[in-house]
Backbone as a chain_set.jsonl record, in Angstrom:
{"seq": "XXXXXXXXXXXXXXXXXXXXXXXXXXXXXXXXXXXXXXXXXXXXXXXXXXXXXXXXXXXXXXXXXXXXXXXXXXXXXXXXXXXXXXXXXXXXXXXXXXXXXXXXXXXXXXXX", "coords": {"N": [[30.118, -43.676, -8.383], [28.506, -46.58, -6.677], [25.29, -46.34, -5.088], [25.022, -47.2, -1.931], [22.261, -49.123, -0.635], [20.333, -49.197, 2.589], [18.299, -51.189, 4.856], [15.316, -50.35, 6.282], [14.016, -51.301, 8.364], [14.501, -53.352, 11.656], [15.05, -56.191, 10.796], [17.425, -57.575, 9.369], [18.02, -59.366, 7.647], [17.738, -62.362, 4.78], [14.988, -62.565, 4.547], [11.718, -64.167, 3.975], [9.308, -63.069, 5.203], [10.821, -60.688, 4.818], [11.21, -59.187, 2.739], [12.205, -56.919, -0.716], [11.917, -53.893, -2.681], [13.73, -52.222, -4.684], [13.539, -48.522, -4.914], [13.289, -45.838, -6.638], [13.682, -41.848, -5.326], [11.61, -39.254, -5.424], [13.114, -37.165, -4.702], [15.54, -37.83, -5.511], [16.977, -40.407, -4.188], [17.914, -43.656, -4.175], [15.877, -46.328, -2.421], [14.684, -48.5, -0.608], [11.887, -50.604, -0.544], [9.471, -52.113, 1.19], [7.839, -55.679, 0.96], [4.774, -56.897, 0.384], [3.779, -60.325, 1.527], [1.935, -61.992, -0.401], [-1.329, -63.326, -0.222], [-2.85, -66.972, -1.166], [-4.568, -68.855, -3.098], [-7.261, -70.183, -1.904], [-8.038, -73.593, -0.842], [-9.262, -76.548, -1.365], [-10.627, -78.771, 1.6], [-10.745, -81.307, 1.51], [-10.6, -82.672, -1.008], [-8.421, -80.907, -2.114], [-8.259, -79.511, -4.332], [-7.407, -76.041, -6.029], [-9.724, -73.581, -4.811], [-12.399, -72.428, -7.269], [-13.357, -69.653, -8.373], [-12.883, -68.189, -6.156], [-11.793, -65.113, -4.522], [-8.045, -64.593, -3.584], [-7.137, -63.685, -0.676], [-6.159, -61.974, 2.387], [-6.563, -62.397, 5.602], [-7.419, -60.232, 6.871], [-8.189, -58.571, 4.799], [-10.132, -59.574, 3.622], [-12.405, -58.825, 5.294], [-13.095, -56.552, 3.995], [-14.033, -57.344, 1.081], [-16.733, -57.913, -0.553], [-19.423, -60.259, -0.107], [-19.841, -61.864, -2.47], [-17.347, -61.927, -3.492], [-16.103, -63.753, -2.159], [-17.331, -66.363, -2.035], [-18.862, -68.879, -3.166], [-22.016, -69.177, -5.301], [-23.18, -71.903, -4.033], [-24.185, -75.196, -2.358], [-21.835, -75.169, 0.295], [-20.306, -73.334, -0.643], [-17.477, -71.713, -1.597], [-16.0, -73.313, 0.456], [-15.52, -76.124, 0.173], [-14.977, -77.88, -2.667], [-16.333, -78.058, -6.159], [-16.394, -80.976, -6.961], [-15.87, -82.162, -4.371], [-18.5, -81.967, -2.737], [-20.32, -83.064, -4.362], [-19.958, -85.579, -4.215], [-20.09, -85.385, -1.392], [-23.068, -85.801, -1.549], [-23.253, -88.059, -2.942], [-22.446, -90.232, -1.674], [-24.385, -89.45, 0.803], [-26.916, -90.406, -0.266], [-26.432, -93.126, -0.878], [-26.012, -94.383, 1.408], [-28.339, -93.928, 2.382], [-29.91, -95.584, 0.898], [-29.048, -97.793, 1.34], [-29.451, -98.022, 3.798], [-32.268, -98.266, 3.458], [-32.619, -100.901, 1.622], [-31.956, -102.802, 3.614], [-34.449, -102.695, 5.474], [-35.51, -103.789, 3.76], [-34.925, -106.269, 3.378], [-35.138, -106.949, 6.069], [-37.551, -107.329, 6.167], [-38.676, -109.105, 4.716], [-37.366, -111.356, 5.889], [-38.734, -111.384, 8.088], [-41.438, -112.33, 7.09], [-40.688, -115.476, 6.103]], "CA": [[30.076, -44.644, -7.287], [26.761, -46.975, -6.731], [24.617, -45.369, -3.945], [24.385, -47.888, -0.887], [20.868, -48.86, 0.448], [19.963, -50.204, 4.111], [16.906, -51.596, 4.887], [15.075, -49.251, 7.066], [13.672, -51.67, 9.906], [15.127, -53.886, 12.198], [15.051, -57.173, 10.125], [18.911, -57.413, 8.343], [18.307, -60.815, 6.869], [16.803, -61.761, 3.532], [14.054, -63.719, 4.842], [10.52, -64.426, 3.164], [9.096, -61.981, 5.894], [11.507, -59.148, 4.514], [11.269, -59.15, 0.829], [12.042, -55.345, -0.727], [12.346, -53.69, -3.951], [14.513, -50.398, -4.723], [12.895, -47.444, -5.774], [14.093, -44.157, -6.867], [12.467, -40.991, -4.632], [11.459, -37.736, -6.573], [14.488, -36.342, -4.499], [17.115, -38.785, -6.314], [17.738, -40.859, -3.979], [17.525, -44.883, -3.793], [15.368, -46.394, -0.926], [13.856, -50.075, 0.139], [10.139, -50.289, 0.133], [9.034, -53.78, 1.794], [6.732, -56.168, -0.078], [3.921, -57.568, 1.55], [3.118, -61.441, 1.2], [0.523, -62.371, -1.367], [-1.906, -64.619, 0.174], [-2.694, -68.303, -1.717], [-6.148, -69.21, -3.183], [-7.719, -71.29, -0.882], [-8.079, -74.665, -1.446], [-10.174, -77.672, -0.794], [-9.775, -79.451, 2.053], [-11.017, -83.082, 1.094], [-9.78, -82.951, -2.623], [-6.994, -80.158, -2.07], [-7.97, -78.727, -5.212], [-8.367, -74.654, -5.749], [-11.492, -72.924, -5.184], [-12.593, -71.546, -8.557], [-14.665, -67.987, -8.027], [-12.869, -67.285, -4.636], [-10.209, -64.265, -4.75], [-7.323, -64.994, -2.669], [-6.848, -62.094, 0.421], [-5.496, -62.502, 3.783], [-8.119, -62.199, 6.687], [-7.789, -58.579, 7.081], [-8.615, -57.99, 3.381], [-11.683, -60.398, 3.542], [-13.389, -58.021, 5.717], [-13.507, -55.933, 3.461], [-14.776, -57.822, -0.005], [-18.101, -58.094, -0.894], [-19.671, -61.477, -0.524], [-19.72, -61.95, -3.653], [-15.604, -62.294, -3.725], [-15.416, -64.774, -1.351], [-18.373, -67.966, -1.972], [-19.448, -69.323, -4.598], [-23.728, -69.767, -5.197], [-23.765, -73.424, -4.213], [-23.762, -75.472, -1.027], [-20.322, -75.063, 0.963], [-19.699, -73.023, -1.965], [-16.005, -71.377, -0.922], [-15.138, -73.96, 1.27], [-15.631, -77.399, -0.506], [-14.253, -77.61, -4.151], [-17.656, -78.978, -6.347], [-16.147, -82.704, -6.674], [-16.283, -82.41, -2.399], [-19.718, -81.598, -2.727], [-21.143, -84.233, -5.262], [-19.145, -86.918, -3.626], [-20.956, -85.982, 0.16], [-24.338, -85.744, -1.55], [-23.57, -89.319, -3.724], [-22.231, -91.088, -0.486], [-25.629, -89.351, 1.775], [-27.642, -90.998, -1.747], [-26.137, -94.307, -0.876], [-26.35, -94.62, 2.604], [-30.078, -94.024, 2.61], [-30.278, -96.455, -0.229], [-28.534, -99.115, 2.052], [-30.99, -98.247, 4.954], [-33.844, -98.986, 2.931], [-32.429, -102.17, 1.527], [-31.709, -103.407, 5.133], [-35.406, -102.931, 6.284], [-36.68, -104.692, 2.81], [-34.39, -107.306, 3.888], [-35.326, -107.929, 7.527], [-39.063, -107.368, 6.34], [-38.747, -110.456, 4.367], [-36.683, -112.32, 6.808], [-39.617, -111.769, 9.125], [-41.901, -113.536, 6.163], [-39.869, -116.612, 6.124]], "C": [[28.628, -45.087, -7.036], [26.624, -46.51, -4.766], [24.659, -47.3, -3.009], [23.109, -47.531, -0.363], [21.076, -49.958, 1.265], [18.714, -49.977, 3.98], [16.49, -51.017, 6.206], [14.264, -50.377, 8.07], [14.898, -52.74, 10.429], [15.859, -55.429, 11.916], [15.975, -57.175, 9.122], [19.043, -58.543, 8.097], [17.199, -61.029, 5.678], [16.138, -62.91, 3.808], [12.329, -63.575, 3.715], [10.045, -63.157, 3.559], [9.802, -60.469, 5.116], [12.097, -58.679, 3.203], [11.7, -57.286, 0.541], [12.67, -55.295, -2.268], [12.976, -52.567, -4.329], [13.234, -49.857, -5.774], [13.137, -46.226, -5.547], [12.47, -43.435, -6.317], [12.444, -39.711, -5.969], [12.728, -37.011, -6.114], [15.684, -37.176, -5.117], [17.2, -39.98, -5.673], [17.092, -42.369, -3.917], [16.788, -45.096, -2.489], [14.439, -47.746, -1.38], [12.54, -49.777, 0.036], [9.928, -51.985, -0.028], [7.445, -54.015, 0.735], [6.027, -56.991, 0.8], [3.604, -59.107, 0.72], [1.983, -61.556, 0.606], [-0.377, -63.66, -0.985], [-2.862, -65.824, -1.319], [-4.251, -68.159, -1.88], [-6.184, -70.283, -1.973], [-7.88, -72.459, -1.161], [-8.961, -75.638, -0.524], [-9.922, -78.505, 0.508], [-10.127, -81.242, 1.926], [-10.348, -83.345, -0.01], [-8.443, -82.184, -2.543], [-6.951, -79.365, -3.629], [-8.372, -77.132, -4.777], [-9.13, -74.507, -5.752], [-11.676, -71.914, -6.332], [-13.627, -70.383, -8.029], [-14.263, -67.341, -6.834], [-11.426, -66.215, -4.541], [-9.547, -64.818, -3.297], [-7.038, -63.708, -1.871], [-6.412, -62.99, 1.59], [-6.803, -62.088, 4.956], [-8.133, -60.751, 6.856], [-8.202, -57.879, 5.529], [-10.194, -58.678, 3.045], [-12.676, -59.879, 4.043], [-13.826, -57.193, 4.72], [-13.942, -56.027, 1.986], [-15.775, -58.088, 0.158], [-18.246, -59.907, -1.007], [-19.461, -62.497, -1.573], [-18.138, -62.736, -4.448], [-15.34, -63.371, -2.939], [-16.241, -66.131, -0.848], [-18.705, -67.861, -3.161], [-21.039, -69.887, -4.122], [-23.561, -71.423, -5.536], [-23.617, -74.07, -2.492], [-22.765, -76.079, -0.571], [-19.554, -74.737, -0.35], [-18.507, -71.852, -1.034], [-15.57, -72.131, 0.235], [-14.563, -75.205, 0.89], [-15.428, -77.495, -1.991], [-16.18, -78.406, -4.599], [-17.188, -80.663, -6.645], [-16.433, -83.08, -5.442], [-17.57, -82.719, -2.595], [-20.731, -82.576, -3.195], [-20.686, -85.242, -4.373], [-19.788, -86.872, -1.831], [-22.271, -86.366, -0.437], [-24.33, -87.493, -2.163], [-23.35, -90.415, -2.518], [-23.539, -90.872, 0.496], [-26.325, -90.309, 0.865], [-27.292, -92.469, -0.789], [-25.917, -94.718, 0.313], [-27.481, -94.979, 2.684], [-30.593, -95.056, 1.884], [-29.699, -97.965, 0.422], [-29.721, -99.36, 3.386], [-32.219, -99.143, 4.436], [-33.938, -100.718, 2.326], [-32.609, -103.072, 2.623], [-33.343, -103.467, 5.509], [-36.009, -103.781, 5.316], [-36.058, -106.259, 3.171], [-34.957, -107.913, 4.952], [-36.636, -107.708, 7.174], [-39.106, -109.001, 5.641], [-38.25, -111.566, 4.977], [-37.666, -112.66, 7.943], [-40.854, -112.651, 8.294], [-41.76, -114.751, 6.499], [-39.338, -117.276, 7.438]], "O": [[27.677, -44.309, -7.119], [27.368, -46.426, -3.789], [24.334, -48.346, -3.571], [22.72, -46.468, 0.121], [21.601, -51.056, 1.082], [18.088, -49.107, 3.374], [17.221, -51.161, 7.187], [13.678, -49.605, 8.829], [15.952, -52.935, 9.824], [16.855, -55.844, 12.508], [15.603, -56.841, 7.997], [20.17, -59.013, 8.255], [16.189, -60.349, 5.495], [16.494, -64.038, 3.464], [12.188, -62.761, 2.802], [10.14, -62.185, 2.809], [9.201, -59.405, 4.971], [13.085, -58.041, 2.838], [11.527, -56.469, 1.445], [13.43, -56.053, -2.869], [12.183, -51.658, -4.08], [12.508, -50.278, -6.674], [13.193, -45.635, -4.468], [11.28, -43.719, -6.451], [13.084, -39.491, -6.997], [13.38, -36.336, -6.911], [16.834, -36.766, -4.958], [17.517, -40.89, -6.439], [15.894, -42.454, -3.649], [16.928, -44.311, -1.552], [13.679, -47.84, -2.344], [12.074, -48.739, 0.506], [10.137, -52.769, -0.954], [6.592, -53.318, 0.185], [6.485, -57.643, 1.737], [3.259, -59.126, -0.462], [0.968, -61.172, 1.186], [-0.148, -64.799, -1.392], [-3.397, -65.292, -2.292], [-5.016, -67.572, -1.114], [-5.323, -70.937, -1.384], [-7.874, -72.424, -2.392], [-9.253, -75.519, 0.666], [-8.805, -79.022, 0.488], [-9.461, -82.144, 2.434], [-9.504, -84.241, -0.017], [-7.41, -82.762, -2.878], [-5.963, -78.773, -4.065], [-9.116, -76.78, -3.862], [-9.827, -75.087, -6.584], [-11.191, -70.782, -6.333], [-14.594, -70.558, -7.287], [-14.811, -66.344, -6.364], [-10.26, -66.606, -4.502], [-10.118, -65.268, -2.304], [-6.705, -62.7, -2.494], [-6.335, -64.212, 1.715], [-7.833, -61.451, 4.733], [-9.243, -60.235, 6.986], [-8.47, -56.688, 5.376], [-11.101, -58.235, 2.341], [-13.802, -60.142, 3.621], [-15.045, -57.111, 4.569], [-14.25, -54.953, 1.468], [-15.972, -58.658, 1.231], [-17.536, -60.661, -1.672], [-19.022, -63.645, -1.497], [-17.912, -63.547, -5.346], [-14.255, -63.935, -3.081], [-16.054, -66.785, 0.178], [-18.798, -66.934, -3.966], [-21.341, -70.609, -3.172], [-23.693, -72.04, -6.593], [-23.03, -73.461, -1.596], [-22.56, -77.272, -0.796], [-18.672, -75.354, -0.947], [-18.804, -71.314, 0.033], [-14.77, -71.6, 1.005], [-13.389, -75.482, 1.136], [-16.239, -76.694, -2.457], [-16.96, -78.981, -3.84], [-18.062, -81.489, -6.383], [-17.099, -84.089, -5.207], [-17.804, -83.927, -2.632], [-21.763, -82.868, -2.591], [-21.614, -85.691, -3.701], [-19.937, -87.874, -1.132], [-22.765, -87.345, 0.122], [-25.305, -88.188, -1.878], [-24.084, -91.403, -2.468], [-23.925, -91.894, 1.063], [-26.309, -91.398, 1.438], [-28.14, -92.745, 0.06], [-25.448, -95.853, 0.228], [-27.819, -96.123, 2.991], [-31.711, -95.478, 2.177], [-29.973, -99.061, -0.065], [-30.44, -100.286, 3.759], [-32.813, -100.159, 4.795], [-34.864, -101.516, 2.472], [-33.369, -104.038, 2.544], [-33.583, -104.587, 5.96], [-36.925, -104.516, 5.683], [-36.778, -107.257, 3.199], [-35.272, -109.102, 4.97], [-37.263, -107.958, 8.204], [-39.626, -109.936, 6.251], [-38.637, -112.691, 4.659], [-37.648, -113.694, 8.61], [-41.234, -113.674, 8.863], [-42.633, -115.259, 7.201], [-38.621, -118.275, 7.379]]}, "num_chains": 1, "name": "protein.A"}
């Protein structure tokens, strides 16, 4: 006869939350052990692509990685994908490059 297992907390629906996998004890018998959610790389939020170099953890696991696991050496490195990054610095580039046009402009307009 197959052994019946119940799921040892209060949660009797098969929701995302209450995932579980059987596993035999050293005493014989079947038994539930809950699976914890695997948290998502992080992702960009201007482009939406992944962040390459950043392990994926949940905030209580982030405390405890080393820097190292969770930025990348560049600026708004683990937050900004590097396409983000080029694309603020080429748009700051071309702003400033419009400023300066604008004053060579009205300097010659005051010429004339």
């Amino acid at each position: 006869m197959v052994q019946r297992i119940t799921y040892r907390r209060r949660l009797s629906y098969n929701t995302k939350s209450n995932r579980v996998k059987k596993v035999r004890t050293p005493g014989g018998k079947l038994v539930f052990q809950y699976l914890k959610k695997r948290p998502t790389v992080p992702k960009c939020p201007m482009t939406g692509l992944k962040l390459k170099g950043v392990r994926p953890a949940t905030n209580q696991e982030k405390t405890r990685l080393s820097k190292r696991l969770k930025t990348v050496n560049r600026s708004y490195g683990g937050v900004l994908s590097h396409k983000a990054v080029r694309e603020k610095i080429v748009r700051a580039f071309l702003i400033e490059e419009r400023k300066i046009v604008m004053k060579v402009l009205k300097a010659q307009g005051v010429k004339a």
